[in-house]
VOBA-1610 file (N, C-alpha, C; in pm, whole numbers, padded with zeros to 5 digits, always signed):
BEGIN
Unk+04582-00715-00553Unk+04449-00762-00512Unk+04464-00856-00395Unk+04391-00823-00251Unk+04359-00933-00182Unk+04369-01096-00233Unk+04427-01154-00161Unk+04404-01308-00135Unk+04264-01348-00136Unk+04183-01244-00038Unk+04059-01310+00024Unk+03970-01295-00090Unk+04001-01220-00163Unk+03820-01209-00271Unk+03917-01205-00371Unk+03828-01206-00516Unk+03880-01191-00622Unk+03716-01121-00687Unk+03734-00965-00779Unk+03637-00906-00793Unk+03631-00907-00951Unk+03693-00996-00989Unk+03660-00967-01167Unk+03566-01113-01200Unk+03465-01041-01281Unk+03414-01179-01300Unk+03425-01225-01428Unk+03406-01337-01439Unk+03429-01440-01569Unk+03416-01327-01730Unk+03279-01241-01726Unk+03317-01192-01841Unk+03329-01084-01846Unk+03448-01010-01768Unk+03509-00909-01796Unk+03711-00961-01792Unk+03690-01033-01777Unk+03884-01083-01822Unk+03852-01164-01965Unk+03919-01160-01999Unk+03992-01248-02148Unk+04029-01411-02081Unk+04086-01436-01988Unk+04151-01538-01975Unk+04047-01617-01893Unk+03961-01586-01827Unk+03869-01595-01761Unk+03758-01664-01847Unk+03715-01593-01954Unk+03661-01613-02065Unk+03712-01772-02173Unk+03835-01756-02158Unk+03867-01875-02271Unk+03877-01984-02160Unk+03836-01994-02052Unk+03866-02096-01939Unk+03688-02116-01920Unk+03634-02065-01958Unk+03482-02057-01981Unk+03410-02171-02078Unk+03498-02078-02175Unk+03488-02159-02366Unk+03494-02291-02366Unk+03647-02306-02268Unk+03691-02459-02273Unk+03619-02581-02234Unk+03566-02498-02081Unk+03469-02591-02005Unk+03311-02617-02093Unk+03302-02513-02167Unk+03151-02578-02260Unk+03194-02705-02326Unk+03310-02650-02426Unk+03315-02800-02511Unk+03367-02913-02448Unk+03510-02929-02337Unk+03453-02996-02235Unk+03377-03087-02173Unk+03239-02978-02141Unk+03165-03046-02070Unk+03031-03102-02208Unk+03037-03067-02292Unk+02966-03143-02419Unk+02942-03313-02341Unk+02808-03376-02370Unk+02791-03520-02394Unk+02892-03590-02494Unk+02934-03687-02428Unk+03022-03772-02467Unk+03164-03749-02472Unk+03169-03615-02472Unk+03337-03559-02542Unk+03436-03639-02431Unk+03400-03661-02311Unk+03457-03770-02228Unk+03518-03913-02249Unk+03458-03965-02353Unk+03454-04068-02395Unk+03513-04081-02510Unk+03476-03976-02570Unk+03551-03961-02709Unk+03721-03969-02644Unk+03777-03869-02595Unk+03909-03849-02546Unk+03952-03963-02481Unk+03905-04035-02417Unk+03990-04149-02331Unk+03958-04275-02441Unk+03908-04250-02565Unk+03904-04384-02684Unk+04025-04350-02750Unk+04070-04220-02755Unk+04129-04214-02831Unk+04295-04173-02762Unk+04258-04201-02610Unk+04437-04216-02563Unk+04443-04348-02605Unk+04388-04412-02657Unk+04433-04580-02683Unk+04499-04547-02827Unk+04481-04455-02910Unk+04548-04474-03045Unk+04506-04371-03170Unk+04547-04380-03253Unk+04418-04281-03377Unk+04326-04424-03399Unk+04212-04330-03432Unk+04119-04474-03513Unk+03967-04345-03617Unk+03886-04399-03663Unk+03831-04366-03696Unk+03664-04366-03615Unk+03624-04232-03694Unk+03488-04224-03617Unk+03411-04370-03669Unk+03386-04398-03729Unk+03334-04561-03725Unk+03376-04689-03605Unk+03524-04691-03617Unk+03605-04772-03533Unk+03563-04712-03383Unk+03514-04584-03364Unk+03521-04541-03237Unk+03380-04597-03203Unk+03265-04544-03267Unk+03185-04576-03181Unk+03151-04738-03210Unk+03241-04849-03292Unk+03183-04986-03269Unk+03249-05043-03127Unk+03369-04934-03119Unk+03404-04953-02961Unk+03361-04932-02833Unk+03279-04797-02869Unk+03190-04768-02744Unk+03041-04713-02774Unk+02944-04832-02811Unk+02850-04866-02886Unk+02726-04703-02757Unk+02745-04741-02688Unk+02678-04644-02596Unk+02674-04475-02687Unk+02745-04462-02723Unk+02746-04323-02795Unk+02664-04278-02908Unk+02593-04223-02904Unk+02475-04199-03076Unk+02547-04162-03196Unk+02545-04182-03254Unk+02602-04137-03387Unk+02633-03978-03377Unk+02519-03940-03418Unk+02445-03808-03393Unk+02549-03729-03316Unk+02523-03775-03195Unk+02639-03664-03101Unk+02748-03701-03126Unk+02806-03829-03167Unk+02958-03824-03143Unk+03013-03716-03259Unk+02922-03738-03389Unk+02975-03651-03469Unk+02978-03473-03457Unk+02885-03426-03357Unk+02884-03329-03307Unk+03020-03314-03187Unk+03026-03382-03095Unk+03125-03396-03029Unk+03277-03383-03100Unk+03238-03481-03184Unk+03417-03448-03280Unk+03437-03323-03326Unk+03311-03299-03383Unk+03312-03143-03451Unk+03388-03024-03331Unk+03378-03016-03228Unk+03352-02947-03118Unk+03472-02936-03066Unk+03538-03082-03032Unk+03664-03112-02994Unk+03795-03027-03079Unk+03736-03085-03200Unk+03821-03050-03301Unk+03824-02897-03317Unk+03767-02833-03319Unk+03791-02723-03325Unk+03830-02666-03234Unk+03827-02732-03089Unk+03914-02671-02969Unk+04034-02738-02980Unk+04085-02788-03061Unk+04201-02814-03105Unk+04257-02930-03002Unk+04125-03020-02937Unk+04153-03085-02833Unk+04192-03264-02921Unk+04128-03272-03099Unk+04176-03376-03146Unk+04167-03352-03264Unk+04242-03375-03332Unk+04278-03372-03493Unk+04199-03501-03627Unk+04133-03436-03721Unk+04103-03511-03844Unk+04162-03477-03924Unk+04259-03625-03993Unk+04314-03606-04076Unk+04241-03652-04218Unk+04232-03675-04332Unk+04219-03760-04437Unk+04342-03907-04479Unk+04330-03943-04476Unk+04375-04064-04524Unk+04388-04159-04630Unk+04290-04130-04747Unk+04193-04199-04792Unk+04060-04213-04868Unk+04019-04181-04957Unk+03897-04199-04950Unk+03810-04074-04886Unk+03662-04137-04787Unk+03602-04088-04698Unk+03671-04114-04591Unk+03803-04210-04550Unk+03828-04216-04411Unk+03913-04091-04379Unk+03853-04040-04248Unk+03894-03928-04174Unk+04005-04001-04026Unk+04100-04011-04032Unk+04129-04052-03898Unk+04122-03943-03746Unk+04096-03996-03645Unk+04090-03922-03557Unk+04161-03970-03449Unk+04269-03842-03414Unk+04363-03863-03336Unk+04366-03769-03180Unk+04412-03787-03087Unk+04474-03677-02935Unk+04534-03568-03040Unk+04540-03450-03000Unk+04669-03343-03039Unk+04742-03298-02918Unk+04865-03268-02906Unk+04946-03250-02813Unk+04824-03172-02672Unk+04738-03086-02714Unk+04675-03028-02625Unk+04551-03146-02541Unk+04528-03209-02661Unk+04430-03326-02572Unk+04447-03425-02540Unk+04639-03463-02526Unk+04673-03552-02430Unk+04768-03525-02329Unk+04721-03401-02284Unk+04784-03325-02167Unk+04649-03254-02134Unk+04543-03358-02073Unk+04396-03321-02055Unk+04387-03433-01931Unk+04466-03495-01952Unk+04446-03605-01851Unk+04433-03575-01683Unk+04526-03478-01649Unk+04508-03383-01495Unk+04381-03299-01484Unk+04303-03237-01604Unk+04214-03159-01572Unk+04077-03269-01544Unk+04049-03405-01592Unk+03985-03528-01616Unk+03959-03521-01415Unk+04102-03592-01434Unk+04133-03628-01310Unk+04085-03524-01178Unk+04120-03415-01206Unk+04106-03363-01090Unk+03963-03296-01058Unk+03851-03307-01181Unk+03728-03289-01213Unk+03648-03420-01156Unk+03722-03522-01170Unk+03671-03646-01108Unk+03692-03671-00964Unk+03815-03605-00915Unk+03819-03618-00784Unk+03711-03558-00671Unk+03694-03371-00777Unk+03598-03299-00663Unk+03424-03360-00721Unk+03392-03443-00838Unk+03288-03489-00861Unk+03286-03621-00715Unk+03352-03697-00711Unk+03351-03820-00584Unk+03344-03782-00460Unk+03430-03660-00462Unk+03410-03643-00332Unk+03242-03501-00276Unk+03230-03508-00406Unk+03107-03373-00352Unk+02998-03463-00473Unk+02936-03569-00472Unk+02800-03635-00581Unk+02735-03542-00533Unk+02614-03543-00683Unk+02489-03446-00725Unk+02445-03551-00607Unk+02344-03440-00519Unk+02243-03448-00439Unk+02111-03523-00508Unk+02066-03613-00461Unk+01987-03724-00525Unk+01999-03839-00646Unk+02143-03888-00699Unk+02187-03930-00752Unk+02243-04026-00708Unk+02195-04150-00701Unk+02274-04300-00637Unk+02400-04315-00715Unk+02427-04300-00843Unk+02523-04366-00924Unk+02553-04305-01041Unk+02645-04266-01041Unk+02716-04201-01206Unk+02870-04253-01296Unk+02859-04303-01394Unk+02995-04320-01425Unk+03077-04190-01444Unk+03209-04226-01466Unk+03338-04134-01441Unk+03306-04014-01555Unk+03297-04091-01661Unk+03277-04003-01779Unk+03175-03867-01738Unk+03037-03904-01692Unk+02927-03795-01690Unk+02967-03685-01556Unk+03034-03776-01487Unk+03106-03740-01333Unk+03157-03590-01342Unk+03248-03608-01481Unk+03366-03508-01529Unk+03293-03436-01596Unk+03241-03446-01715Unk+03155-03364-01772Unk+03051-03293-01674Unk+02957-03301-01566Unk+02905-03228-01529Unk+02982-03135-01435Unk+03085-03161-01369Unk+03190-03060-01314Unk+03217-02969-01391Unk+03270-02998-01491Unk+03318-02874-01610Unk+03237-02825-01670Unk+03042-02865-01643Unk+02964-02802-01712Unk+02953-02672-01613Unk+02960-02689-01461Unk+02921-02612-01390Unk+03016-02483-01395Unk+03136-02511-01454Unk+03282-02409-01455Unk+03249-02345-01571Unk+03128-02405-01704Unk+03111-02327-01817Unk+02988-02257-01790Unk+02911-02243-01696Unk+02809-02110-01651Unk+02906-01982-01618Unk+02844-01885-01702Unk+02924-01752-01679Unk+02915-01687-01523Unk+02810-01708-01476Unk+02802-01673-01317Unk+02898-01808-01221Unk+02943-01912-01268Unk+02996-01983-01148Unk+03125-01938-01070Unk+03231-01883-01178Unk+03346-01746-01148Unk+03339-01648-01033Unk+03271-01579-01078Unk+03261-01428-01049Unk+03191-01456-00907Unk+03080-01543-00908Unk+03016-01559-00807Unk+03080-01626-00678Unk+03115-01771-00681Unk+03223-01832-00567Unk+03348-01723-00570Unk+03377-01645-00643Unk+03500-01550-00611Unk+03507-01445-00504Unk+03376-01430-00542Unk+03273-01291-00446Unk+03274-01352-00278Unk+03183-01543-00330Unk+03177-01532-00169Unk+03310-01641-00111Unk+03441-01558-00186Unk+03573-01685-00075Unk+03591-01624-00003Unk+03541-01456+00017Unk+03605-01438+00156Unk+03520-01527+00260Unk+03545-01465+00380Unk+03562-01544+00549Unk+03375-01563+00589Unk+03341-01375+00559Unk+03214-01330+00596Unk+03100-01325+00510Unk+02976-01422+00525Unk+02852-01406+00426Unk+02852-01285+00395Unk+02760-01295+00232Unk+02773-01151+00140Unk+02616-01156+00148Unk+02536-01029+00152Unk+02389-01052+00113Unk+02408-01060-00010Unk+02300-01072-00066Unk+02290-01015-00199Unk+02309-00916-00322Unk+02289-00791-00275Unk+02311-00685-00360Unk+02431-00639-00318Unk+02564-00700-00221Unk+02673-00664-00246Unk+02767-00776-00304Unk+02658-00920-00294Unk+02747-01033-00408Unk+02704-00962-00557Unk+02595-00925-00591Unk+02624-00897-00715Unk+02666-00764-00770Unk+02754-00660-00693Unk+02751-00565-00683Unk+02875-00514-00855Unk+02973-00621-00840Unk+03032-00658-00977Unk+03001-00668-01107Unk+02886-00750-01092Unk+02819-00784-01217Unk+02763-00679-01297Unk+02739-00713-01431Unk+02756-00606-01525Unk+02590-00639-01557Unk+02506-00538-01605Unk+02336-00555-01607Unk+02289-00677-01600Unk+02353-00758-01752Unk+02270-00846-01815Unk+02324-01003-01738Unk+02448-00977-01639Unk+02457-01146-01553Unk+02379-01081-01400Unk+02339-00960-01355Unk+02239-00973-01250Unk+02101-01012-01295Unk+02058-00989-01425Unk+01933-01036-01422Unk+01917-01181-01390Unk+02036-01260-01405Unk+02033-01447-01431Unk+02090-01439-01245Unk+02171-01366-01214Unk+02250-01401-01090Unk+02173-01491-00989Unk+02045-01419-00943Unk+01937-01470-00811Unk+01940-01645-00896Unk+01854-01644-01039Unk+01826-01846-01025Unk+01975-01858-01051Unk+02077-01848-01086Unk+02190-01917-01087Unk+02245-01926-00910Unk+02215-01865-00809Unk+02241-01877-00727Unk+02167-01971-00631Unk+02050-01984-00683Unk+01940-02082-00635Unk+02029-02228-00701Unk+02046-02247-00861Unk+02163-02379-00872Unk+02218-02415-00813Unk+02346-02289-00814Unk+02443-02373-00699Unk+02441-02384-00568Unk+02347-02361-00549Unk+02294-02414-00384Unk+02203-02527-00371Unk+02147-02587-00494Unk+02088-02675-00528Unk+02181-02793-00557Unk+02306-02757-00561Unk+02444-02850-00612Unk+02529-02848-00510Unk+02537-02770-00411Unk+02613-02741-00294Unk+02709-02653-00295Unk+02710-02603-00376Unk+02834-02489-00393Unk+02817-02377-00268Unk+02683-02342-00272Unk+02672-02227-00190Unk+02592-02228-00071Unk+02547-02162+00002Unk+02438-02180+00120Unk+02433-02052+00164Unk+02268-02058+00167Unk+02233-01922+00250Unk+02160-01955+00395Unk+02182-01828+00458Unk+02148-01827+00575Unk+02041-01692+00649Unk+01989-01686+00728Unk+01875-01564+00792Unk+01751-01597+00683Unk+01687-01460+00695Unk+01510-01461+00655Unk+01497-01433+00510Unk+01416-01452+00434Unk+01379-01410+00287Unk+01438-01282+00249Unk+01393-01184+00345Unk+01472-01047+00303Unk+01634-01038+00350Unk+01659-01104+00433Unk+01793-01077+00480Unk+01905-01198+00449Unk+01876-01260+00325Unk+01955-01351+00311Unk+02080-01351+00307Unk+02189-01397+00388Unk+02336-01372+00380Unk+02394-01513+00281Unk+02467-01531+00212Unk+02546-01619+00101Unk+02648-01678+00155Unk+02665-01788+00121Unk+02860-01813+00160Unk+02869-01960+00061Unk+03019-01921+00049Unk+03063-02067-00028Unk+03054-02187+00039Unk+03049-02295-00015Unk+03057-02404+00080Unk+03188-02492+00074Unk+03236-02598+00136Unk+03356-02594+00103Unk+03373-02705-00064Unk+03236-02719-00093Unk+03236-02778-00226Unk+03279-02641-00335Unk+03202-02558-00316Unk+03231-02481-00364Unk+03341-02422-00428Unk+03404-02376-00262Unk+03559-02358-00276Unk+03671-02463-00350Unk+03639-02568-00327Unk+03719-02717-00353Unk+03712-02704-00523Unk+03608-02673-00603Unk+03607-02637-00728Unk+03692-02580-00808Unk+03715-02455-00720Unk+03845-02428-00695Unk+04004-02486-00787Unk+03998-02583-00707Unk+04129-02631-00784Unk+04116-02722-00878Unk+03972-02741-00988Unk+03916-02809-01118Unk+03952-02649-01211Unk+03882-02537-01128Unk+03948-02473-01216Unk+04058-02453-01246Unk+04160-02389-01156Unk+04319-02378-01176Unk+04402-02487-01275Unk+04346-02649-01236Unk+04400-02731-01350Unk+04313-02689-01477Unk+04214-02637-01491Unk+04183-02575-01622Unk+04220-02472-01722Unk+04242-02375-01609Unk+04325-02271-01653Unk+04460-02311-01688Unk+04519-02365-01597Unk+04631-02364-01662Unk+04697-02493-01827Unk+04571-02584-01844Unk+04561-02662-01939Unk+04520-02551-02064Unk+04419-02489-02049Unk+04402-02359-02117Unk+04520-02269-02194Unk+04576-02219-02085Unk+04727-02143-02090Unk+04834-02236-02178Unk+04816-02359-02186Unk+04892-02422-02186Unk+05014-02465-02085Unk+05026-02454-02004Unk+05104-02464-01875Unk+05027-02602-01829Unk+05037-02683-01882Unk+04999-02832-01835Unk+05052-02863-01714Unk+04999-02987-01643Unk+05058-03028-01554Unk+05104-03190-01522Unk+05150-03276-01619Unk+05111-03376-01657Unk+05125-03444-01539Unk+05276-03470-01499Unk+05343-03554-01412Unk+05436-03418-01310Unk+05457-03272-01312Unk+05529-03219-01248Unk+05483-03192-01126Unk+05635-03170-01042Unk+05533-03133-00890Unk+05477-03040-00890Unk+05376-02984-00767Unk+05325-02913-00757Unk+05398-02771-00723Unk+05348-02670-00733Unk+05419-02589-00702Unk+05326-02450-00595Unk+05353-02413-00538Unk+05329-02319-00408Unk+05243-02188-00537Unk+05054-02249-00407Unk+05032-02159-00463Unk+04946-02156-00576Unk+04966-02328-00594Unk+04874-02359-00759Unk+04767-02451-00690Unk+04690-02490-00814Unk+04508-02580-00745Unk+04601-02730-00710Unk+04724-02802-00749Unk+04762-02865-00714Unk+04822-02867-00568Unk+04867-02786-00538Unk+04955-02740-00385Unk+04835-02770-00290Unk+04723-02676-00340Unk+04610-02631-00218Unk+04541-02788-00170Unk+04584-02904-00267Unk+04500-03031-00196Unk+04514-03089-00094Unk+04660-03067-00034Unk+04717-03086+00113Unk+04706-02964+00231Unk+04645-02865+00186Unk+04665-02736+00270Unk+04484-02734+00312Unk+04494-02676+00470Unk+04376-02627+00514Unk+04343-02470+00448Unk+04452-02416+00439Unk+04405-02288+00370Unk+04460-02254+00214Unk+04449-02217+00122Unk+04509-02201-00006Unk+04443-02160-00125Unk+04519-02071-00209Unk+04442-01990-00287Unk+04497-02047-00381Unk+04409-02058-00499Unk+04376-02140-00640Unk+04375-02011-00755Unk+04496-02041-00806Unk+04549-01928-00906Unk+04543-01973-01034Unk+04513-01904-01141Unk+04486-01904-01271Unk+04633-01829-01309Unk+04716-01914-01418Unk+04841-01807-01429Unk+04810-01722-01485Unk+04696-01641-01527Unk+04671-01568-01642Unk+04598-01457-01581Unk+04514-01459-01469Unk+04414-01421-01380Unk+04498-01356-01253Unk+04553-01468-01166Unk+04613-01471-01028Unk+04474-01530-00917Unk+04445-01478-00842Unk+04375-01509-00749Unk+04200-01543-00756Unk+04141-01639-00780Unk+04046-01677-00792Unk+03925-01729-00690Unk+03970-01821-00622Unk+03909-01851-00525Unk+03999-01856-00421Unk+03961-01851-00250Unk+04060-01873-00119Unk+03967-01944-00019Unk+04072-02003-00023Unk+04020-02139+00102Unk+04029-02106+00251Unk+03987-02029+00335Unk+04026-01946+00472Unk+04025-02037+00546Unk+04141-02019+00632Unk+04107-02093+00772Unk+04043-02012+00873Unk+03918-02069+00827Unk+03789-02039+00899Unk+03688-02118+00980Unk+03644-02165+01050Unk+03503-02203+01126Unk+03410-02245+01045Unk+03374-02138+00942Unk+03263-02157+00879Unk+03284-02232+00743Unk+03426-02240+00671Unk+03451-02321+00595Unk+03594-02405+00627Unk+03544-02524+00748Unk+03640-02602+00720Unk+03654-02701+00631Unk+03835-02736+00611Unk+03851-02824+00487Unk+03951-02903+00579Unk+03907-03025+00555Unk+04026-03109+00619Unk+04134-03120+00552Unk+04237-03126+00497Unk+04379-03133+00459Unk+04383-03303+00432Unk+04360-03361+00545Unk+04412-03524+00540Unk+04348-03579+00491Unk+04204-03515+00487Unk+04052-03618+00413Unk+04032-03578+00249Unk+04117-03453+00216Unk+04172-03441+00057Unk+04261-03485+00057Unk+04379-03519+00090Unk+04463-03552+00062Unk+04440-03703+00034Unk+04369-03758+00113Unk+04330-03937+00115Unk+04266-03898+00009Unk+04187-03882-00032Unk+04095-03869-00145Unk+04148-03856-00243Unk+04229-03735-00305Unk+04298-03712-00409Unk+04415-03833-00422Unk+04489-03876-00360Unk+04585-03987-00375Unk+04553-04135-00418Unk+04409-04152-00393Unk+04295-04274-00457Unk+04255-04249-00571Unk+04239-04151-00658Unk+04198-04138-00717Unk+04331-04160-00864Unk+04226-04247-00958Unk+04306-04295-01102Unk+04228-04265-01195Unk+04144-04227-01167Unk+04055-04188-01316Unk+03948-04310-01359Unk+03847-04378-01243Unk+03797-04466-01306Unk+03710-04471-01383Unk+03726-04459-01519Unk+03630-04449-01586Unk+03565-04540-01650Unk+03389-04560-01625Unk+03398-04718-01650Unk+03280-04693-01772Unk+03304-04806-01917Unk+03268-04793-02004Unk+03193-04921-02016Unk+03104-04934-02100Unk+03026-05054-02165Unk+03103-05129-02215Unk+03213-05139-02217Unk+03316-05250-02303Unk+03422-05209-02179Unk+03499-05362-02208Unk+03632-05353-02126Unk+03757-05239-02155Unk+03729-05143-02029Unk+03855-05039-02092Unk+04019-05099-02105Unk+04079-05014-02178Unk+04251-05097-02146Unk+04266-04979-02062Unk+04432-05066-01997Unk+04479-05011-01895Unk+04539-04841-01946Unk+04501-04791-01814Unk+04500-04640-01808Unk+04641-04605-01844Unk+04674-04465-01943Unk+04824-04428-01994Unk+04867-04384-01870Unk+05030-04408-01852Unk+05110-04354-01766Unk+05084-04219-01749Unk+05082-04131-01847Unk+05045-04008-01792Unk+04941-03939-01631Unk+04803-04054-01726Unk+04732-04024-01659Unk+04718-04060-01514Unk+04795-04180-01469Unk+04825-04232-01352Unk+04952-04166-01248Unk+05004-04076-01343Unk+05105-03993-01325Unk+05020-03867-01214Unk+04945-03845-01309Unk+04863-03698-01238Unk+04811-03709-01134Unk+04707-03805-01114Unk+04680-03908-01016Unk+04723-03864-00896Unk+04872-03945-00908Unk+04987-03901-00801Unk+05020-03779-00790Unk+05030-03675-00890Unk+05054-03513-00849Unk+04988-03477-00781Unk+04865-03545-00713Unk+04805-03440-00677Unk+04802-03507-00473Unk+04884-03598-00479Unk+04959-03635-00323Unk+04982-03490-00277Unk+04980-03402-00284Unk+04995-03247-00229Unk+04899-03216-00156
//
């Protein structure tokens, strides 16, 4: 398959699909918060939310529910009614996908939005990666040349063209995409927010896969590599080619102005109570992504 396009969309692969799944629960209210309470230690759902009083009851216990079954944190018994709630190896090797969800949230904010903390920052990035059209669609338009319409959705299977047109009105409402010419002749193209998404997914996928990336270098070729490169394609190990970054005119990416960007970035996530200092890991990733 070409570099320049990628023609499978989200729900016709398997792997595609569980990189879908992930980003719903994910992008769940609060589940943000839940996970970075609990790189501090196990504690209990009581102990959690007298720590981060901001959270409703209500959802956190939905949130745990959710987590837990993506096997992103573990309840044990202990006791009694106490349930402890802990990271599992998979949801403290989450810390790069955080991070690098927070980086393309800072550097691309929702359009009319003065101010967001880190937490909602991340969660709405990964909400946008759990719409079944956000895939298939930025895949369609990475090549070079605007797509009209009825050959961006030319892939799609009945029941995601009926949603395709308002989901495409979204992400152009979010910046992902932009159209151009008259009502009837509308041509499509990614934007370079769009594309830049890009490599939120690849650290997803491959957190997915399990192929973490905690503290290792980058390697040629992956959503980590492409943050120093003007051109670079953002691979799913499970998939291959997803989105491509062209060195093009119409989507330039500066190299030095991601690269500054991504190298600032620590994960600030700021809570109603004093956070403790951020785990090595996560300050680790941080730095992986100097590429």
């Amino acid at each position: 398959m070409s570099t320049a396009t990628a023609v499978l969309p989200a729900t016709s692969n398997p792997s595609t699909s569980s990189v879908q799944r992930a980003a719903e629960v994910l992008s769940i209210r609060w589940a943000t918060r839940i996970v970075h309470a609990l790189r501090q230690g196990t504690t209990t759902s009581g102990d959690l939310l007298a720590g981060d009083p901001v959270i409703p009851v209500s959802s956190a216990y939905s949130a745990v529910r959710a987590l837990a079954g993506a096997d992103v944190i573990t309840r044990t018994p202990s006791g009694g009614a106490r349930i402890d709630l802990a990271l599992s190896a998979k949801g403290r090797a989450l810390a790069p996908v955080h991070a690098s969800a927070l980086a393309w949230a800072e550097r691309y904010p929702r359009p009319g939005v003065e101010a967001e903390e880190a937490p909602e920052m991340i969660e709405e990035t990964l909400g946008l990666l759990a719409s079944s059209h956000t895939v298939p669609l930025l895949s369609e338009l990475a090549g070079s040349a605007p797509r009209p319409y009825p050959h961006l959705v030319s892939s799609l299977n009945a029941r995601e063209k009926a949603a395709a047109y308002q989901r495409l009105v979204a992400l152009e409402e979010r910046g992902l995409v932009t159209r151009s010419g008259t009502r009837r002749t509308y041509q499509w193209s990614a934007t370079e927010a769009g594309l830049a998404i890009g490599r939120v997914y690849g650290d997803l996928a491959a957190w997915t896969s399990g192929v973490h990336t905690t503290s290792a270098p980058a390697k040629p070729g992956t959503a980590l590599a492409a943050a120093g490169r003007a051109a670079a394609v953002v691979q799913s190990p499970a998939q291959g080619d997803l989105f491509s970054e062209l060195q093009s005119a119409e989507h330039p990416v500066s190299a030095r102005a991601a690269a500054a960007d991504l190298r600032s970035i620590t994960l600030r996530i700021t809570f109603s109570h004093a956070p403790a200092p951020q785990p090595a890991p996560l300050l680790a990733a941080a730095s992986a992504h100097r590429r």
